[in-house]
Structure formats: structure tokens, C-alpha cells
N, C-alpha and C positions, 0 to 999 in steps of 0.2 A: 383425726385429721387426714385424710387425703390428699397427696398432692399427685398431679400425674405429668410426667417429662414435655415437655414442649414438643422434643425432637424422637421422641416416639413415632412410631408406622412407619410407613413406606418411604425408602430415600428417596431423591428424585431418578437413579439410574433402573429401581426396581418400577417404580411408577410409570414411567417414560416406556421400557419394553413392556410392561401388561399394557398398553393403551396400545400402543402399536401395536400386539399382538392381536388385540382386539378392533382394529382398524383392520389390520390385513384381512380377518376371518372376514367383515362382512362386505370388503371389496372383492375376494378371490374364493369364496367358501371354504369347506374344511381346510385346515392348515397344518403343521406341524413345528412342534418347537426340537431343535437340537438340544434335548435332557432341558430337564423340568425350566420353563422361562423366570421361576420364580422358589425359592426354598422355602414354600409349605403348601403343604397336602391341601388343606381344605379352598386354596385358591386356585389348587390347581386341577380339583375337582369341579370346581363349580365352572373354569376356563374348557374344561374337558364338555360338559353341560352343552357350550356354545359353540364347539365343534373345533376346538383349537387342543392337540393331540401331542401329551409329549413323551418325546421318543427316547428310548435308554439310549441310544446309539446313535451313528449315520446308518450305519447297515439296515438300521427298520423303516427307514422312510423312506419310500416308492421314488421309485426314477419322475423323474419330471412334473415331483411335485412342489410346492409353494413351503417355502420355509421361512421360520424363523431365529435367526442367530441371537440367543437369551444374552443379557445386560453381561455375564463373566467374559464373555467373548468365548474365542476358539484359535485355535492355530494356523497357520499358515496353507498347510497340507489340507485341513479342511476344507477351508475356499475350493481349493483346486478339483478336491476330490466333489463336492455337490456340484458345481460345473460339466466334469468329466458324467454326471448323472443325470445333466439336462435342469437342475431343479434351480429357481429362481428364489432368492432370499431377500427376507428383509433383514437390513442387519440396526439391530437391536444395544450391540456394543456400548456397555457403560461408556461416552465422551472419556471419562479417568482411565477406563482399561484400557482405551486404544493408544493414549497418551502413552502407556505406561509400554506397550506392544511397539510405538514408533522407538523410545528409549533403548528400549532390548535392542533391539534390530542395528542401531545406529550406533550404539556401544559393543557388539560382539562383533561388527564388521571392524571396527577400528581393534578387533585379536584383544580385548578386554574380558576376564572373566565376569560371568554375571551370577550375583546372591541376590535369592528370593527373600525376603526375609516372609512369613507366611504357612500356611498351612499345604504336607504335601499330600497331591491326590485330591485336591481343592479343584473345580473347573476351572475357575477364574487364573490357578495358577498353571496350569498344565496349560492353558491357552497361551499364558506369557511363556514359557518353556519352549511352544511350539513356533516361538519368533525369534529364537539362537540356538545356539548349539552347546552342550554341556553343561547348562546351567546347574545351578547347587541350590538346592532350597533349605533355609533356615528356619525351623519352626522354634527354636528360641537361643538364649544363650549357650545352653550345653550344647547342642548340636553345633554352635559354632565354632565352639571352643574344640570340640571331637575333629571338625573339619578342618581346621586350622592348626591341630597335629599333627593330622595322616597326610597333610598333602605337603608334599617337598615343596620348598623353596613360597611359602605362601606369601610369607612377609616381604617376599620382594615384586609378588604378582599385581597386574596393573588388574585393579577389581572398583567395576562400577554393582552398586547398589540399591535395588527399587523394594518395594513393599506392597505387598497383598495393600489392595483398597481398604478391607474390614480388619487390616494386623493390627494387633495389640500396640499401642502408642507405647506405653512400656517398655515390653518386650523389644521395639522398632530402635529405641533410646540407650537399650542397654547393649544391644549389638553392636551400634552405631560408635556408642564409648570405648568397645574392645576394639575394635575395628579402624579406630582412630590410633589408638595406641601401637597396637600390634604390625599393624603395615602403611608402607609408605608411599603409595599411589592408590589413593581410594577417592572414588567421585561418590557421591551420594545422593541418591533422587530420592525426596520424602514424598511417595506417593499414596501413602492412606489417603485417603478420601476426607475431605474439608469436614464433611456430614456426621461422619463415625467419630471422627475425633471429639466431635461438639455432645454425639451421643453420647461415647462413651464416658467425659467429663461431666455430664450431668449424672448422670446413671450413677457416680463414684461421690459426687455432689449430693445426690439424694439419696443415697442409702446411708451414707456418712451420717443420715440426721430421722433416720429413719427404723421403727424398731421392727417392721415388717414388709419386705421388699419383695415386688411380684413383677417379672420377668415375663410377659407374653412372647411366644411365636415357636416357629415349629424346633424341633431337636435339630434335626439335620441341619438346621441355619448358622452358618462359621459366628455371622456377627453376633448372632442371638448367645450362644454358647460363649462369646466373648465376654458380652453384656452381663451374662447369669457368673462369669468367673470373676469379672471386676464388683459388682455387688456382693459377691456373697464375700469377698475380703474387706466389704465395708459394713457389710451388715449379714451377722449370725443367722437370724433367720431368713431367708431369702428364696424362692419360691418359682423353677420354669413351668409356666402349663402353655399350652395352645390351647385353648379355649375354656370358656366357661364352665363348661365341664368338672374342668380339673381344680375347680377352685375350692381352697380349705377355708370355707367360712367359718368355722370356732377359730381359725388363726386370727382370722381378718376382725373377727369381730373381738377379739382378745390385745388386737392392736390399737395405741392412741397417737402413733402416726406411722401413716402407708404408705409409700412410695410404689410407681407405678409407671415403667417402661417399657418400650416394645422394640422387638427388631426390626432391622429394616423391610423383610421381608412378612411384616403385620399390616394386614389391611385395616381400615377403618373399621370397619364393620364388625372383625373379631373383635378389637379394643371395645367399639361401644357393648359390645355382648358383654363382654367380660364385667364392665361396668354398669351394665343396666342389672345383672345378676346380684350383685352386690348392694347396688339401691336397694333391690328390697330387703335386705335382711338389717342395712346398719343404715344410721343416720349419723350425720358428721358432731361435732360439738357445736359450731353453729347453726346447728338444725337444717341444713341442705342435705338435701339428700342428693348419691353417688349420681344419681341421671344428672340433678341440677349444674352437677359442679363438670360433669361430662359435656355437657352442655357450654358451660362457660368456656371448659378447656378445648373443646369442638368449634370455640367459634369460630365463625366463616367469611369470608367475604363475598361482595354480591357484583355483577357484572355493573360495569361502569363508573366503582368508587374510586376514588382516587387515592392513594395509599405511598405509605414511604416506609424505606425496610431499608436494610442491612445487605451488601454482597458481602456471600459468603464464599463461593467460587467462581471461576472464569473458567469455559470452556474453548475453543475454535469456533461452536456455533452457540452456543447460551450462555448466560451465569443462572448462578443461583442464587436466590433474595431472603434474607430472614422477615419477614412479616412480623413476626411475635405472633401468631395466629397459629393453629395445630396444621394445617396446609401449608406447604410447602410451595414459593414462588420462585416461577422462571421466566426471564423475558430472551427471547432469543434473537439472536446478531440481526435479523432483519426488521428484527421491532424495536431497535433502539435507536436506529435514524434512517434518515433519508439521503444524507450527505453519503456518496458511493465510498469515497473518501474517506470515511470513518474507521478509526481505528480504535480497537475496545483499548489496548493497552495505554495508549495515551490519553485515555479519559478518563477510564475507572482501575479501582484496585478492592483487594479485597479489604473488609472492612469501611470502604467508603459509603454515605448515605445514600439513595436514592429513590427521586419520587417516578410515582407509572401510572402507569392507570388498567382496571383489570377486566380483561376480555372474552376472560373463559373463567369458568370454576367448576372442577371436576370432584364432586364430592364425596364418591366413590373412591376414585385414587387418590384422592389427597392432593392435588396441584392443582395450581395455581397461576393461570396464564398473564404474564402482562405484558404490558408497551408500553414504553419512552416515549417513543417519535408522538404517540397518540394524544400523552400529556403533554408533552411540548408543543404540538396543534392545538392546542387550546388554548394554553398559554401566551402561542405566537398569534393569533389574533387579534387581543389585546397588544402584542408589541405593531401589529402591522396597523392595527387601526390606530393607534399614538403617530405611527410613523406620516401615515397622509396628512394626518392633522398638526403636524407642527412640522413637515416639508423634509424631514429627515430619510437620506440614503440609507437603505439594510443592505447586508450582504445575504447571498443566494448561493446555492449550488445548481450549474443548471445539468436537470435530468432525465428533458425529455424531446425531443423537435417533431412539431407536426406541421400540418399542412401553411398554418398562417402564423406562425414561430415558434418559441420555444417555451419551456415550463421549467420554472427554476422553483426552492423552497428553499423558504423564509422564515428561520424559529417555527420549522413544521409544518407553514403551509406554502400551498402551491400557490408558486403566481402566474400568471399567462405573460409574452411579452413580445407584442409584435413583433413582424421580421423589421418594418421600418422602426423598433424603437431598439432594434437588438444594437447597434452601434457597431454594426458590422458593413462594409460596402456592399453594394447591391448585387456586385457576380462573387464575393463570398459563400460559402457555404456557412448553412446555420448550425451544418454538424461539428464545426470548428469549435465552438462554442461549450457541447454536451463535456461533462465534468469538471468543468471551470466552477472560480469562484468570482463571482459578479457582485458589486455595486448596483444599487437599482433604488431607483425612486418612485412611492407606489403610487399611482396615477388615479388609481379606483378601488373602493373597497364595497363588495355588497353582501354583507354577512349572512341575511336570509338564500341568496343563491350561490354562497359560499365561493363567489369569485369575486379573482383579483386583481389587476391587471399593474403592472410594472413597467419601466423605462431604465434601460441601459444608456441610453445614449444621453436623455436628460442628463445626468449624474456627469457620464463624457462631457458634455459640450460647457457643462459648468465650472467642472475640473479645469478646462481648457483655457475659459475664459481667465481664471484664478491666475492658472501660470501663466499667461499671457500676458498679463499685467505686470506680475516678477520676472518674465524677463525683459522686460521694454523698460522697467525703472533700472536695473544694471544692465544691459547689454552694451558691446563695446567693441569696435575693430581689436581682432587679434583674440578676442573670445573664444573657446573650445568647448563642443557639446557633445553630447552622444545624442544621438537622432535616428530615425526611421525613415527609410524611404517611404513616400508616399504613392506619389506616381511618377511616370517619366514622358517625357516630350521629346521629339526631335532635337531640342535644343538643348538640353539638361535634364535634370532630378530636381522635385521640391520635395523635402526632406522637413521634417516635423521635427523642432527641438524642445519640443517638452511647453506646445501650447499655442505655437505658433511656427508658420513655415516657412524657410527661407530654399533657394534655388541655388543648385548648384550646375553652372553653366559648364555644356558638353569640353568647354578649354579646359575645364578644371575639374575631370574626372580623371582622367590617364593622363600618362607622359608621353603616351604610343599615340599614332594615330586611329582613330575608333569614327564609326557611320552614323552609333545609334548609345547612349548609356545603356542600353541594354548589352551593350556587350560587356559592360562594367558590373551592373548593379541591376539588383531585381525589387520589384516593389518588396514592401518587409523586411526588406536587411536593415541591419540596425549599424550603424558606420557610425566614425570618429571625424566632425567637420569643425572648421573654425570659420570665425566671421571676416570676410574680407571687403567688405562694402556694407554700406544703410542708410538707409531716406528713410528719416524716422515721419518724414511728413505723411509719403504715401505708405509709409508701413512695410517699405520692400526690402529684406533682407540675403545680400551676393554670401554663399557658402564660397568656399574651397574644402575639399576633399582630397587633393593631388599631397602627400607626403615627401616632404624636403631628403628626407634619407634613401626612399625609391628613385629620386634625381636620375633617369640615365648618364644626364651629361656629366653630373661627380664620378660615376660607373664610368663612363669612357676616360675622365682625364685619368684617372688613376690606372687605368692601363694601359693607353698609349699615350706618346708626345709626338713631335713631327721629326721625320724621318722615319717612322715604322712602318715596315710592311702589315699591312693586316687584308685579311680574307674577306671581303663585301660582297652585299648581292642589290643586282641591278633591280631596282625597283621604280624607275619611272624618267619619261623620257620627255627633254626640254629642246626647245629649238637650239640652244647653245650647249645643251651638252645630256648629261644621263644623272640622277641623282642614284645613290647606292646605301643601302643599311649596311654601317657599321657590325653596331649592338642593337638590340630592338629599340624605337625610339630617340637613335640619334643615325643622322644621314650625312651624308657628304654631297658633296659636288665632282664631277669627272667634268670639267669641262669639254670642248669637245675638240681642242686642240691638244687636249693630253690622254686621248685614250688609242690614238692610234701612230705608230710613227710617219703613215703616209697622210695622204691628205684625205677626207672624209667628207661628206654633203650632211650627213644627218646620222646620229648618234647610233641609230639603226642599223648603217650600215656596217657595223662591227660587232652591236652588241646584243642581247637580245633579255628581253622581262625573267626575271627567275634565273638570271645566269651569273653564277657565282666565281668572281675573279680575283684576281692579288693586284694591292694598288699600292701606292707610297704615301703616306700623309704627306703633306708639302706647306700647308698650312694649318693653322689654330686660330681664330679671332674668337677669344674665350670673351669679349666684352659685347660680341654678338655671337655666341655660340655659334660663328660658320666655321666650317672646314674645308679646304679643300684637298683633292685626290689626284692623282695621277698614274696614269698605265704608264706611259712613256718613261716615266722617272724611275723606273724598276732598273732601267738599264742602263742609270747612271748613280755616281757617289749618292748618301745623302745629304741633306740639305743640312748645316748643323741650326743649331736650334735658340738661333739669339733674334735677339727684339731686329738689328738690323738688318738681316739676312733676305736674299734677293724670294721675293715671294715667284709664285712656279706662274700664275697668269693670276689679272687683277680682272677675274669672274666673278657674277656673283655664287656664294655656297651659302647654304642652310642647313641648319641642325631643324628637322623636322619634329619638334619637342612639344608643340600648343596643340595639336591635332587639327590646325585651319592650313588650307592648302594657299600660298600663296602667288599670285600670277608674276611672276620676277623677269622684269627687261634687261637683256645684256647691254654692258656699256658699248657705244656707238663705234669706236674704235677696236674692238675684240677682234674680231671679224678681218678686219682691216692690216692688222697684226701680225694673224696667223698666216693672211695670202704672201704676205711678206718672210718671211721664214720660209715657206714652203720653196718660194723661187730663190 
């Protein structure tokens, strides 16, 4: 019986750089890899074939040529140095090594020692090396144990911890134990590779049950050499070749069950060699022969199926998918949606389900292309054609604006949506709108020309209606809303309370005097109003907006009473006298028989606009908020401050507090008064 590992050949970081590899050659011709893109010979002959060259060194590849940085990564200095050489790279970087390169980096700046746990003189490790400084590489427990004698003071050293992608899970576990024990600031980053782990567990899996175990890929390969040392401690006989070749057929055929895995760095095509060789000499006990069963274990998927797999990792730009199929699936971050907004971490995890749909199949390297967003267009069809048909609102993301509005999607698909159904004002911009999530009501659906048309504003104007209603059956004098400005008029703000809009007249924006609300409030503020009036006949609801605790006049009593001097400025001129700001918002009165001690024709002739003087309070009428002021009384006692006390002239004064100017006749007698005193 044969059985052969699921997660046999190509991982997906080995697969990912040969394709690249192999894209760059035929966009940029000959190419070159920074040391082998891949750990075996006969891939890297045949990659050699198609004019992609790799090089033992930097030093062998020509100034300003085209490179490629292979899936182990490389150092820091390297970058710098093919730069300094003119030469342009693609970089190839396993997603896991560069993770594992931000780690180092971000853990040796914060003065942390860094263990490698891994193989030394490894690329992939000498690349992480080359993103701190002093690192310690651990290739198992002895060596840790040796390191953690010779070095002073280790048990009190703050050490963070990462792991070769292809390290022994084992080995990774047994360090991790000592390392726990032995000191006492240790961070730990488990960075083997999702893939190797799953390898290696089967690999241990199948040989455990297995009386003849065959190990494909080249020597030089870390993981391959992992794979051939964890089977051969599960199974006695146990067998590495690279190729066909090397295969002991009296073993195989002396086996009644085989087990049969590959490194990472095994293409397909070695595996089917291996096993097309073997077809012809044995047949199974079920009478299949090895192609057959290669065959089953090969099976593939075909462009446009729809499929549901397993994540097994998460990247910054892909996961990775178990299919249960000998291909390897990835769907990457911009084939999982359309929403810009999307974030992988609060949707998926590893282990969670997921269905896709598949776009590509590369059967040569063994992946596996899919998309989300693509199955979920399918899907959302069906939800969008439900939607017209029983009058229901979808939510959108909108993410796009063209000439005659904007383009949101909807469970995947795109919808169009007028600029007049955007529910935006007409000198709005519709870019206001781009990464929003919308409401919309689909208007049109025509599945053969795969358009669709939407309403924003439908969905608004209904919503409006709704609340309109709730607040007309409780609305109430004294009510408080949060609201929006809508527009403004010369005479107020109408202001949106959640469905309906009520006015807030220009008396009852400030306490100051103001020309325009705009010097208050701008369309789109969002304000704190209460209801001070309603005709529920015509529907017209009076706001207030002015705050009782902004009060200037409560601000003035509590710092002056009468008798005090205070500092005011001349701001506006009456035939009987001069009026003056106090505090902002509250004014006085200077009559005009108390701003000078001679006699005066007009207010003018002493005083002048913007001219800042000292005056006496002389009165308070707090039940009409006037005051009056006096120059003259500076240069007598003050006035003490009881209900009977002789008031300084009976003017009128105003507290300037509603913002309406009002035209105020002096009493008949004023006048008459003053010529009398004078002589």
C-alpha cells in the first residue's frame, strides 16, 4: 500500500520565488538569482535552460543587472550594496522571512539579545543575522546549553527568540523549555513556517505506520534533511533520493506499506517521476497501480470551480489555503474584497473555513490561485436581486466617483448611483462620499449586462420620513436634540433634528451682537438645540441654541455691582448719549449729561468709536438688564448700592444681549434737566 503526504513539494514561499523568477526572465531577459532561488540541482538546471543564472555570490553578477532576491531573503548590507551596483531586483523574500527580518530588527534596537534557534551558515539564517547585531545561532539544545555557560550573566539577559522557518519543531520546543526555565526576560516569536510544521507532522505521521519510507529532494535542502531525520526516527528503513534514479526497487517492492514525502524544495514533476518509476515494477494490493494512485493524489483543480479549504496562514499581502488537493492555495489581500476598509485580522484566523473561487492553476508549481471578493460576486447577485424584489436597503462601500456619480459594492458587486440619488447637496462634492459605508436601495437590476443601479437618497428620505413621525408623536417645548446645521439665512439656521427641521432664529444664536449666523455656525456642525416654540398645525418648529451658562449678563453681575469702576469701550453713538461695552455682550449707557462735566451738544463731541474709557456703574435694573454709566461720577463718592438710592439720570440704558438693535427715544424732560444744572 502506498500512501503519499498531502503536503509533499513545493511550499508556497519556494513556489511564489520560482514563478517570479520565471516572470521576471521573460519580462527583462536573462536574469540572475542571489545563490541558488531554490535548494535542488535539477530545478535549477532546468531554470538555468531558460536563461535565469544563479550566482554563488554578489560579487558574480554584473553591475546593472536584473536580480533576483531567492524566498531565504538576504541582509540588510545587501540591499544597499546591489543599489551601490546599479542593479534592480525583484525581491522574492519568503512573506515568513521578512516577518521574521522586521522582528530582529525591532527587537535588537530595543538592546535585546537575539537566538536563532536554526541551522548556522543557513542563507535564510545569515540573512536574519544580517538585520541585528551579535546574534547567536542555536542549532539545538547542546549548543544552547554550551552558550548559556560561556556567557556571563545570561540568566539575567533580556533575549528575544525567533526560529529558522524549516527548524525542527522539536528541537524549537526543547530550547524554548530550557530557556523558560533558565532566564528571566525571554519574548518568544514561534516563527517556523505554518507549512513545515504540518510537513513535518505528517512526515512523523507516516512513517510511524509505515515499513518503507522515501524521502524525495535534493541533499543540500535544510527542510529535506529535517524530513529524512524525523522519519528515519519513526521508521528503520527510510530512504533520501532526488530522483528516480536513485530508487531501491527490491526495497519498494519488498514493502506492504510505503510512505512517500517530499521537501519543500520538490517540484512536481520530480515526485510524478519518482512515482511513474515505481508504477511499473509494483502494483498496490488493490490493484492500482502507482500512476493511478499519483494521479488521485495529483488531483487538481480547474479554473473557475468553486472550492472551500482551510487557512493555514496569514500574511501582510496573502494567506494560505489547505484545499486537501496536492496544490497548494492562495488567495491574496486584494482578492479577498473590495471593501478598502477591510481588514484580514478581524475576519479570518487560522484554522477558519473558507469558500473562493479559483483563477489560476499552475501545475507545474503546484499553486493555487483564488478569490473571495469573486465568490462573493456571485453570491451577491443573488442577494442584490432578492434586494430589488422585496424593496430591501444593502449596505455598500462606495469606491469609485466618475463622471455621473459614484460606484459602491454590494456583497461583491458593483452598483452605479446617480450623483442626484447620492443624497448629497448639489455643490457637495461626490468625493466626500469615496470610502464610506452606505445604505442604498437597488433601483435596477440587469444581470445579462451585469449592471446595477442604486439610490442613497431613496433609503435617506425614507429613514427621514420614519423619524419624522417619532419625533412629532413626542416632541415637546423644552425638548433637547442634537442636530445639524442645515443651511442658514439672513435671519437664522434650520437645523435637522433627526428627520425633520426646525429654525433657529439669528436672536437665538449668540448673546453678542452678530450680522449674519455665519459668524456663529457653519452649514454641517452638528450643535446641542432645544425646542422653544411649535405649530404643530403648519409643522414649524422655533429652536434655541443660545446656552444659559454662556449668559454674559450672569458673567457681568458676578463681577461688578454699582459703584465700580470698570474699563469700557465706546461702541455706538445715540442722540442722548454714547452706549459702551462693558464685557462682550453686555453694554451700558453713558448718557450724555454724564460723560462730560461741561456742557456737550452731541456725544461726539468728547468721545470718539473704539475709544476705551473708565466710567462708574451708577445703575443696575437687573429686571430689564439696563445699566447705566457715568464719566462724571468718577469724580465723586460712590453711589452705595440699595434698592432706594438716588439713581445718577432717569435715561434710557440697555444691555445689548438679543443682537436686534433697538431705536430708544429719550424721556421728554432729559434734555430739559440737564440745561438746568448746567446754569
Amino acid at each position: 500500500m502506498i500512501m503519499l503526504a498531502k503536503t509533499a513539494g513545493f511550499c508556497f514561499g519556494v513556489s511564489r520565488a520560482v514563478e517570479m523568477a520565471q516572470n521576471g526572465c521573460l519580462e527583462h531577459g536573462e536574469i540572475y538569482t542571489l545563490g541558488p532561488v531554490i535548494h535542488n540541482s535539477n530545478v535549477i538546471k532546468r531554470l538555468e535552460t531558460q536563461g535565469i543564472h544563479a550566482s554563488a555570490g554578489i560579487d558574480e553578477i554584473p553591475d546593472a543587472s536584473f536580480v533576483v532576491i531567492r524566498s531565504h531573503g538576504v541582509s540588510k548590507k545587501t540591499y544597499e550594496i546591489l543599489s551601490e551596483k546599479g542593479c534592480r531586483y525583484i525581491d522574492a523574500t519568503c512573506p515568513f522571512v521578512s516577518k521574521i527580518h522586521d522582528i530582529v530588527r525591532r527587537e535588537a534596537d530595543e538592546g535585546r539579545k537575539i537566538l536563532i534557534i536554526g541551522t548556522s551558515g543557513h542563507p535564510e539564517v545569515s540573512g536574519i543575522q544580517g538585520w541585528c547585531e551579535n546574534a547567536e545561532v542555536i542549532e539545538n539544545e547542546n549548543s544552547l546549553t554550551e552558550w548559556f555557560n560561556n556567557t556571563e550573566g545570561a540568566a539575567a539577559l533580556p533575549i528575544s527568540v525567533v526560529a529558522q522557518t524549516t527548524s525542527n519543531s522539536c528541537i524549537f520546543k526543547s530550547c524554548i523549555a530550557f530557556l523558560k526555565k533558565a532566564c528571566t526576560n525571554v519574548r518568544i516569536f514561534d516563527t517556523i513556517c505554518n507549512a513545515t510544521v504540518m510537513r513535518q507532522k505528517e512526515a512523523q505521521e507516516l512513517a510511524s505506520h509505515s515499513d518503507y519510507m522515501i524521502v524525495i529532494g535534493d541533499r543540500e535542502s535544510s527542510n529535506t534533511k529535517r524530513l529524512f531525520e524525523i522519519c528515519s526516527r519513526f521508521c528503520e528503513k527510510t530512504a533520501l533520493i532526488e530522483s528516480a534514479d536513485e530508487l531501491d526497487i527490491a526495497s519498494v517492492k519488498s514493502a506492504r506499506r510505503i510512505g512517500v514525502t517530499a521537501g519543500a524544495s520538490t517540484p512536481a514533476w520530480i515526485i510524478k517521476e519518482v512515482m511513474d518509476t515505481m508504477s511499473d515494477e509494483v502494483r498496490t494490493e488493490s490493484s492500482e497501480s502507482f500512476a493511478e494512485l499519483l494521479e488521485h493524489s495529483f488531483k487538481t483543480l480547474n479554473t473557475g470551480d468553486k472550492v472551500e479549504g482551510v487557512v493555514t496562514n496569514i500574511t501582510p499581502t496573502e494567506i494560505q489555503v489547505d484545499l486537501g488537493v496536492k496544490h497548494a492555495g492562495y488567495i491574496t489581500i486584494s482578492e479577498l474584497s473590495d471593501d478598502p476598509s477591510y481588514k484580514v485580522e478581524e475576519h479570518l484566523k487560522v484554522g477558519d473555513k473558507i469558500e473562493a473561487f479559483v483563477i489560476r492553476v499552475n501545475d507545474l508549481e503546484g499553486m493555487i490561485m483564488l478569490s473571495k471578493k469573486r465568490l462573493d460576486s456571485i453570491k451577491g447577485w443573488e442577494t442584490i436581486e432578492a434586494a430589488r424584489e422585496d424593496k430591501t436597503p444593502v449596505e455598500g462601500i462606495i469606491v469609485e466617483e466618475n463622471k455621473g456619480g459614484v460606484v459602491a459594492v454590494c456583497s461583491g458587486v458593483r452598483v452605479f448611483i446617480p450623483a442626484s440619488q447620492s443624497g448629497l447637496a448639489k455643490d457637495k462634492p461626490l468625493s466626500e462620499l469615496l470610502k464610506t459605508k452606505q445604505r442604498l436601495r437597488i433601483t435596477e437590476v440587469n444581470r445579462a449586462r451585469r449592471r446595477v443601479v442604486g439610490s442613497i437618497r431613496a433609503v435617506l428620505m425614507e429613514e427621514r420620513r420614519n423619524n419624522s413621525e417619532k419625533i412629532w408623536e413626542t416632541i415637546e417645548v423644552g425638548n433637547e436634540y442634537r442636530g445639524v446645521v442645515k443651511s442658514l439665512t439672513s435671519y437664522g439656521a434650520f437645523v435637522d433634528i433627526g428627520g425633520i427641521d426646525g429654525m433657529v432664529h439669528v436672536s437665538e444664536l449668540s448673546w453678542n451682537r452678530i450680522k449674519h449666523p455665519s459668524e456663529v455656525l457653519n452649514v454641517g456642525d452638528e450643535i446641542d438645540v432645544r425646542v422653544i416654540g411649535l405649530d404643530r398645525d403648519k409643522k414649524k418648529i422655533s429652536l434655541g441654541y443660545r446656552q444659559s451658562k454662556n449668559n454674559p449678563w450672569n458673567l457681568f453681575e458676578e463681577k461688578y455691582k454699582i459703584g465700580d469702576v470698570a474699563s469700557v469701550k465706546v461702541v455706538k453713538f445715540m442722540p442722548f448719549g454714547a452706549f459702551a461695552e462693558i464685557i462682550p455682550g453686555v453694554d451700558g449707557l453713558i448718557h450724555i449729561s454724564q460723560i462730560a462735566m461741561r456742557r456737550i451738544e452731541k456725544a461726539e463731541d468728547a468721545l470718539k468709536l473704539g475709544q476705551v474709557i473708565d466710567v462708574r456703574i451708577t445703575d443696575i435694573d437687573k429686571d430689564k438688564k439696563k445699566i447705566s454709566l457715568s464719566v462724571k461720577a468718577l469724580s465723586m463718592p460712590p453711589v452705595p448700592d440699595e434698592g432706594n438710592a438716588p439713581k445718577a439720570e432717569e435715561a434710557p440704558t440697555i444691555v445689548a444681549s438679543s443682537g436686534e438693535e433697538n431705536d430708544i427715544i429719550p424721556e421728554a424732560d432729559a434734555p430739559a434737566e440737564e440745561a438746568k444744572t448746567e446754569e
